[in-house]
C-alpha positions as CSV (number, residue, x, y, z in Angstrom):
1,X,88.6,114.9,187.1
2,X,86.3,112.4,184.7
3,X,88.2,110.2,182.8
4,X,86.9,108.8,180.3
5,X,87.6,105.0,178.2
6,X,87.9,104.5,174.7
7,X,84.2,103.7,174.2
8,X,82.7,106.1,176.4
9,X,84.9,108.7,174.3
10,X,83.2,107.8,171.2
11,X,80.1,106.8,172.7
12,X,80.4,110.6,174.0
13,X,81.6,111.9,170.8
14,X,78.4,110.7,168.6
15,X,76.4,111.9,171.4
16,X,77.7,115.3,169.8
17,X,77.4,114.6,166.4
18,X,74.2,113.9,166.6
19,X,73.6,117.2,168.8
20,X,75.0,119.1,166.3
21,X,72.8,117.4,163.4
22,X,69.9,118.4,165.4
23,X,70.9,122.0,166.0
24,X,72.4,122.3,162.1
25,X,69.0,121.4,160.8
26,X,66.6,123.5,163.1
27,X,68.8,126.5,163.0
28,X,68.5,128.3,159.5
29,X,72.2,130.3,159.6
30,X,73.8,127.1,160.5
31,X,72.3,125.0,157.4
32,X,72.4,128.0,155.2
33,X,76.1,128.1,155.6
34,X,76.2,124.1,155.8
35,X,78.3,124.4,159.3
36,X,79.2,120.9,160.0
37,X,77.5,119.1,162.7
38,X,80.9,118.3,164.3
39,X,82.4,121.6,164.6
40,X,78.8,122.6,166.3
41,X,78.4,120.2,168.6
42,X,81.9,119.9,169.5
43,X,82.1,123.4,170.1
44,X,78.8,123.1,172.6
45,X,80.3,120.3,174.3
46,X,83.8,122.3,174.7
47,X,82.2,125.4,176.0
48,X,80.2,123.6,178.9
49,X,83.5,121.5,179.6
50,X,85.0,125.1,179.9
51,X,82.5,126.5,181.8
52,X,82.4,122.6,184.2
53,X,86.1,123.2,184.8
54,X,86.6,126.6,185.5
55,X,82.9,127.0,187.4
56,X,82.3,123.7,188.7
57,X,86.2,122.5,189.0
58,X,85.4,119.3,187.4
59,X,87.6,118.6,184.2
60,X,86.7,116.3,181.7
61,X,89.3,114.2,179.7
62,X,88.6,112.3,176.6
63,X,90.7,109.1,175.7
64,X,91.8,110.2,171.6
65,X,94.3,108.1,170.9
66,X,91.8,106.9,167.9
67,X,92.1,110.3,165.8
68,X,95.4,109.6,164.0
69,X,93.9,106.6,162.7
70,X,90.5,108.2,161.9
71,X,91.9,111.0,160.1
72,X,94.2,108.8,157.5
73,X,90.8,106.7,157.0
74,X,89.0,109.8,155.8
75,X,92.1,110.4,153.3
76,X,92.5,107.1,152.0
77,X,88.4,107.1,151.6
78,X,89.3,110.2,149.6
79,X,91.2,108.9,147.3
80,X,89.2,105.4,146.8
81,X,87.0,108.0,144.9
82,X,89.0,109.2,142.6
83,X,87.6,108.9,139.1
84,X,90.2,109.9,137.1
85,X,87.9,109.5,134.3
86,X,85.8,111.7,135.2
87,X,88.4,114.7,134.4
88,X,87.7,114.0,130.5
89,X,83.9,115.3,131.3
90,X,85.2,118.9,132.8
91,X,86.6,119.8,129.0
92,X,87.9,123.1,128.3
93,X,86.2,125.1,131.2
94,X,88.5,122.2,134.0
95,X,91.4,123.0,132.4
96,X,91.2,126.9,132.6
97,X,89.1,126.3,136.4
98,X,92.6,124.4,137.0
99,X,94.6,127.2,135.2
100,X,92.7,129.5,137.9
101,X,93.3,127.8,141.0
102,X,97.0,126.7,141.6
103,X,98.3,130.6,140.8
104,X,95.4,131.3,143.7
105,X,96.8,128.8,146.0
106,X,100.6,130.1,145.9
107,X,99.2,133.5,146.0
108,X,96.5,132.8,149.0
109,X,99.8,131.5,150.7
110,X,101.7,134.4,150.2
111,X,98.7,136.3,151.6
112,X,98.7,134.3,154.4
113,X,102.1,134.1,155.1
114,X,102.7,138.3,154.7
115,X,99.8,138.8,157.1
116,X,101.3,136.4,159.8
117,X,104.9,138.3,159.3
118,X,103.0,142.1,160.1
119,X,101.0,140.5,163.0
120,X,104.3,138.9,164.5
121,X,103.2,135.5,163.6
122,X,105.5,131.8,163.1
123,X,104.7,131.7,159.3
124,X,103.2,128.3,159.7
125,X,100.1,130.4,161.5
126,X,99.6,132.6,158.0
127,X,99.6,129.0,156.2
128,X,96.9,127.9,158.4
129,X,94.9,130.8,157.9
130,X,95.7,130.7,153.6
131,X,95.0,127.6,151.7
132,X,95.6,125.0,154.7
133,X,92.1,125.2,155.9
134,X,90.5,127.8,153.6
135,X,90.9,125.7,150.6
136,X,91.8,122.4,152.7
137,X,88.8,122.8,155.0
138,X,89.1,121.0,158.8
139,X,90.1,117.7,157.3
140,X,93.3,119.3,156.0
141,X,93.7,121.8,158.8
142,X,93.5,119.1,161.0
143,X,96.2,117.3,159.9
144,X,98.4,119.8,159.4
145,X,97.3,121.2,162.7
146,X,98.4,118.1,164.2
147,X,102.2,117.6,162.3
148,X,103.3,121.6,163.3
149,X,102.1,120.9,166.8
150,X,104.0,117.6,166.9
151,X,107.0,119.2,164.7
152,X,107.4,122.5,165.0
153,X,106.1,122.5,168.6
154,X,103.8,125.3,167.9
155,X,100.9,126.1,170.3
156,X,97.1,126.6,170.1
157,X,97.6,125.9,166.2
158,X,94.4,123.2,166.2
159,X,92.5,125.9,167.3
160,X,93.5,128.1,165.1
161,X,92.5,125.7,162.4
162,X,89.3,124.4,163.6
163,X,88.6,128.5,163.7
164,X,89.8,129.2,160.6
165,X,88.3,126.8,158.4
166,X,84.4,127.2,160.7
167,X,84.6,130.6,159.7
168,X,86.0,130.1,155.9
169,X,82.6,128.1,155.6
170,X,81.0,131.1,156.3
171,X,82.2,133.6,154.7
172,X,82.2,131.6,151.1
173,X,79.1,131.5,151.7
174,X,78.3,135.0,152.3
175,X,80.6,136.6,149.0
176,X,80.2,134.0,146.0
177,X,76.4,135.3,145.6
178,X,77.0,138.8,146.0
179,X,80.1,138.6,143.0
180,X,78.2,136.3,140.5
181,X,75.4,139.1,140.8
182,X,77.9,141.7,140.8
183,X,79.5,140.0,137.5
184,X,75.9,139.4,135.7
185,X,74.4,143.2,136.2
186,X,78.1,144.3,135.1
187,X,78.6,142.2,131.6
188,X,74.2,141.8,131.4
189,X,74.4,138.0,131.8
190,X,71.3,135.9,131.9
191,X,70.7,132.0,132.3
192,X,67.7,130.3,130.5
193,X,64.9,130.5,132.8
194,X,63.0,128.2,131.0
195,X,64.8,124.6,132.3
196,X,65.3,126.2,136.3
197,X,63.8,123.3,137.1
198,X,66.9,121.1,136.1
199,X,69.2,123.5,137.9
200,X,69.3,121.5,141.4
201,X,69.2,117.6,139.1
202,X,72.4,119.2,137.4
203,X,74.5,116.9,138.6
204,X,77.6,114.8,137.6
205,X,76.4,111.2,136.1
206,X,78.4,109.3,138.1
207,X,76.7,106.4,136.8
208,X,76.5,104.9,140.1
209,X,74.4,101.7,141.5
210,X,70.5,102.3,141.8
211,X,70.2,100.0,144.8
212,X,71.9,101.0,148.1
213,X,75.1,100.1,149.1
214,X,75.4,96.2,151.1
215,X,77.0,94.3,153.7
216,X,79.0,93.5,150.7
217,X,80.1,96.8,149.2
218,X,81.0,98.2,152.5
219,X,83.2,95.5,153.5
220,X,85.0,95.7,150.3
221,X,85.4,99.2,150.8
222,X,86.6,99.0,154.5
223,X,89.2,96.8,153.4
224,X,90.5,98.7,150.7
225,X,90.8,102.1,153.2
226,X,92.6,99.8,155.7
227,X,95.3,98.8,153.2
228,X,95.4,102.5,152.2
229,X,96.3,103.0,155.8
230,X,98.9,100.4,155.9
231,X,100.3,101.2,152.4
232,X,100.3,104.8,153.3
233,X,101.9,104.1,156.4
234,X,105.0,102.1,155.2
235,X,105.6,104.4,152.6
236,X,105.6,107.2,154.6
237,X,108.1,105.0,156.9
238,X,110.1,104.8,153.8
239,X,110.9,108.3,152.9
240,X,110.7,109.2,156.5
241,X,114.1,110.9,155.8
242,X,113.6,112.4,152.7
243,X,115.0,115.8,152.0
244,X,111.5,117.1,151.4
245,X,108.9,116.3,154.1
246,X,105.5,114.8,153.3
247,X,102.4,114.4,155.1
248,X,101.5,110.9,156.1
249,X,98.0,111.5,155.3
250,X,99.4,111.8,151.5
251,X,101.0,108.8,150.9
252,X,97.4,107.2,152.5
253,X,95.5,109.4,149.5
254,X,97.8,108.6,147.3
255,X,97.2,105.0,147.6
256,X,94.2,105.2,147.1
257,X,94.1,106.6,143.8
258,X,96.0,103.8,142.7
259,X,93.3,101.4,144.0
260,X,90.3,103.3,142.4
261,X,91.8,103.3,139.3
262,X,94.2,100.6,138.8
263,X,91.8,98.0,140.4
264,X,89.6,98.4,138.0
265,X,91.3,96.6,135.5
266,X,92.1,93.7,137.9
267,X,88.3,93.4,138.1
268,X,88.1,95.2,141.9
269,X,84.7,97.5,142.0
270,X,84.3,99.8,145.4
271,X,80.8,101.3,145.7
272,X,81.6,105.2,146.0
273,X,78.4,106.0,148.0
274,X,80.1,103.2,150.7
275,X,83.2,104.4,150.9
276,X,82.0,108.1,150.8
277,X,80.1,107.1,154.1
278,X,83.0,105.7,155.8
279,X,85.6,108.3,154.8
280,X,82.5,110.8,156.5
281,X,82.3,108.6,159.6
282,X,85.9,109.1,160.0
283,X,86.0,112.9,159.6
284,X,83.0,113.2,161.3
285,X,84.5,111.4,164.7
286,X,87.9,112.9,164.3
287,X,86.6,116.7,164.0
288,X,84.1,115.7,167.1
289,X,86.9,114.8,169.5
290,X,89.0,117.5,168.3
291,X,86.3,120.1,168.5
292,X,85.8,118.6,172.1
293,X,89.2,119.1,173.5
294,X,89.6,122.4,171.7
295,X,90.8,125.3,174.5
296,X,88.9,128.2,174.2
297,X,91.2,130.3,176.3
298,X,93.5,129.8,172.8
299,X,90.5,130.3,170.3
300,X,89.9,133.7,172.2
301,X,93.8,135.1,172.2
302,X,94.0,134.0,168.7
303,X,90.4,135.9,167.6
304,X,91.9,139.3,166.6
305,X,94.9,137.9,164.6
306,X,92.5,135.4,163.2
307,X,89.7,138.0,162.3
308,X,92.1,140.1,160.5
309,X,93.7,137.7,158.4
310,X,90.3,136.2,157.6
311,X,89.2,139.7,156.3
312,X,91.8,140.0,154.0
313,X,91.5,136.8,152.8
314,X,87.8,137.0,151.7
315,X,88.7,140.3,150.0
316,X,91.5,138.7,148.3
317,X,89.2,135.8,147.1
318,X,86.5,137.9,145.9
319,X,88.7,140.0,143.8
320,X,90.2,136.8,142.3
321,X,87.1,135.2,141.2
322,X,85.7,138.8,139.9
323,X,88.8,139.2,138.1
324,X,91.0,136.6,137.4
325,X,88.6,133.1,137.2
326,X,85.3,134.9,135.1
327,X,88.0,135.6,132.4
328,X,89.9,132.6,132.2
329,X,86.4,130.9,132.0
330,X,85.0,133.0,128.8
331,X,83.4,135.8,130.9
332,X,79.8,133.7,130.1
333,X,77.2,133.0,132.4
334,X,78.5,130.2,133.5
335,X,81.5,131.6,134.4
336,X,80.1,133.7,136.5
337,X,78.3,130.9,138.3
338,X,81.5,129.3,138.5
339,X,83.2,132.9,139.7
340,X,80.3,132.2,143.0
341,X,81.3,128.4,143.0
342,X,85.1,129.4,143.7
343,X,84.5,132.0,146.5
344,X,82.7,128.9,148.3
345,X,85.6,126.6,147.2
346,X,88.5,129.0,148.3
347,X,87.6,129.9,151.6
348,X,85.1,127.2,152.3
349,X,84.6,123.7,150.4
350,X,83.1,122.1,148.0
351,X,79.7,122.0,149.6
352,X,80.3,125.6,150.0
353,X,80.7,126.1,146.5
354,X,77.5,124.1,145.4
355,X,75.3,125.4,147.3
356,X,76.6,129.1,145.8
357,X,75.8,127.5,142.4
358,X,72.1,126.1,143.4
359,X,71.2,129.5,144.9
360,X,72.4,131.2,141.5
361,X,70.7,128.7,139.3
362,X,67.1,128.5,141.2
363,X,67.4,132.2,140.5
364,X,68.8,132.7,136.9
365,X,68.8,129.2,135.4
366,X,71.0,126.2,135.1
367,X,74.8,126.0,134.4
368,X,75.3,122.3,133.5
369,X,79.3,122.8,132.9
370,X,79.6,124.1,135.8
371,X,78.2,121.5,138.0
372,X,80.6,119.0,136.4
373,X,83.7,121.2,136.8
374,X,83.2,122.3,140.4
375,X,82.5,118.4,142.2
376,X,84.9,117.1,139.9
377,X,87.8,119.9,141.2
378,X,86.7,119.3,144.6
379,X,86.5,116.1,144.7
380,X,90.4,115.0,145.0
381,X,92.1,117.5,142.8
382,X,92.5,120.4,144.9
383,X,94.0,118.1,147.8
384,X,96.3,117.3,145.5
385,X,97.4,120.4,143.9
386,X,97.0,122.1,147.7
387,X,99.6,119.4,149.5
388,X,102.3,120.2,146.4
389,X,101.6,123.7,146.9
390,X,102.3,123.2,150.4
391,X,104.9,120.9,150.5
392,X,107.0,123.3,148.4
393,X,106.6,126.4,150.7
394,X,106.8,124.6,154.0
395,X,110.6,123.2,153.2
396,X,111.3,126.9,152.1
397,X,114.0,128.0,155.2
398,X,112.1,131.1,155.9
399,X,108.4,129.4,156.2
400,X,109.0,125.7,158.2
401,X,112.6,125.8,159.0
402,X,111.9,128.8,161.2
């Protein structure tokens, strides 16, 4: 057996991120579907540790004590950018996009969980494969992965979830263009050809620093995700014996929000683009180790099930955007560009979902409300609407207690 330290697991675990950089951008299907360079080069390094151990009978074991920590840094970084000013931009069309999603995420639960319950599953398993890591993506599933292994002792669930939200990627990409087309021939929608151009610079003005971030800026933000960490930590300490269970990563998010925003009034300024680094240095690290010590023996027994539920899923999710979002959203043009934006965003992410939209918009024209509602959703809303969605149906008796 190898045995690795601490550093030479991370100094091995970059070595895969940037792999997997390398192979995302000289491989076309794995940037056209923006596959994360984590999940590919941690799934390289997994299979050749597979093949190693069971081929060569040399096993490899990483030292991972570090992903906790990593994973509650990429939450806290979440919420250090949340601009909860930036909802008064989204107007009318946020408000019905919000009126859209949190029926989608109890009823992309139910899916998951009725799908589970015909294939013999612990209902947990049809959570992970609804809004956990479909809407969560492998942040989410990763910490949820972690608390039902650690809780509800239930096995090959990271798999499942590193699975599940690889392939959700996909397969937002692969609908949302198809039903925005499908919507525009149907009602005869058209964009203004005539600005295309501005359709990729349609961006949020986040009014953000022209110079690059410092020394300065990132310390400042360091700092501030560490106290989320330590905040997040003691309050989840607190109400460790709550009735109603909460994730610790939460409590981290939730803290700060309260920094972003009340700080700013105590004169305390974080550079977004600093801590939006740090929060992806975290993620990135934590899904490379956990994509490193995946077992693929799991991944395969779990393929079937998993494919299934996936399937239904995507046809759910389609349906809902063709139906249920274009409406709410004034059945315009730019709802249908939004209808593409939330097939990406429910079964992928929000870089799912945007790069839906930019496709569209090279195409047909530019959909400025749209690319302020959509970043703006993604950004830190939908982690918050998801974990009350989910907190409510996991202390159902029938869903966590079994």
């Amino acid at each position: 057996m190898i045995s690795l330290s601490p550093v030479q697991s991370l100094l091995a675990c970059c070595l895969v991120l940037v792999v997997g950089r390398v192979l995302t951008s000289q491989i076309g299907v794995l940037r056209r579907y923006s596959i994360p360079d984590p999940i590919v080069g941690g799934l390289l390094f997994a299979i050749l540790a597979y093949a190693l151990a069971n081929w060569g009978g040399v096993s490899v074991s990483l030292e991972t004590s570090i992903r906790p920590t990593l994973l509650l840094l990429f939450f806290g970084c979440i919420g250090l950018t949340a601009n909860l000013k930036l909802l008064a931009k989204g107007g009318p069309r946020l408000i019905a996009f919000l009126l859209a999603l949190v029926p989608f995420l109890i009823m992309q639960n139910a899916v998951g969980l009725g799908m589970a319950w015909l294939l013999d599953m612990h209902p947990l398993m049809g959570l992970l494969g609804g809004t956990i890591t479909l809407v969560g993506g492998h942040g989410t599933g990763a910490a949820y992965a972690t608390r039902f292994a650690d809780f509800n002792n239930i096995q090959d669930v990271m798999a499942l979830a590193m699975t599940s939200a690889t392939l959700g990627l996909v397969l937002g990409g692969v609908v949302g263009g198809p039903v925005a087309e499908w919507l525009m021939r149907r009602h005869k929608l058209q964009g203004s050809l005539d600005h295309r151009a501005s359709a990729d610079s349609a961006t949020l003005d986040l009014a953000e620093p022209v110079e690059p971030p410092t020394a300065g800026s990132f310390i400042v933000s360091m700092t501030a995700a560490f106290v989320c960490l330590v905040v997040g930590g003691y309050l989840a300490m607190l109400v460790e014996g709550a009735p109603v269970s909460l994730p610790n990563f939460l409590w981290c998010l939730a803290t700060g929000v309260l920094i972003r925003n009340g700080g700013a009034r105590l004169g305390l300024k974080l550079d977004d683009r600093a801590t939006e680094i740090i929060g992806t240095i975290s993620l990135s690290l934590f899904l490379g180790m956990t994509m490193m010590t995946l077992d693929l023996s799991s991944v395969a027994r779990l393929a079937g099930p998993l494919a299934l539920m996936l399937i239904v899923q995507t046809l759910f999710c389609a349906l809902y955007a063709a139906w249920v979002v274009f409406r709410l959203l004034k059945s315009d043009y730019e709802a249908a560009i939004m209808s593409a934006a939330f097939c990406g965003f429910g079964l992928g992410a929000t870089a799912t979902a945007i790069a839906n939209m930019q496709a569209l918009t090279r195409r047909h024209g530019p959909a400025p409300e749209a690319f302020i509602v959509v970043p703006v959703t993604g950004a830190f809303l939908v982690d918050i609407l998801n974990v009350i969605v989910l907190t409510s149906l996991i202390s159902l008796p029938f869903v966590g207690g079994m």
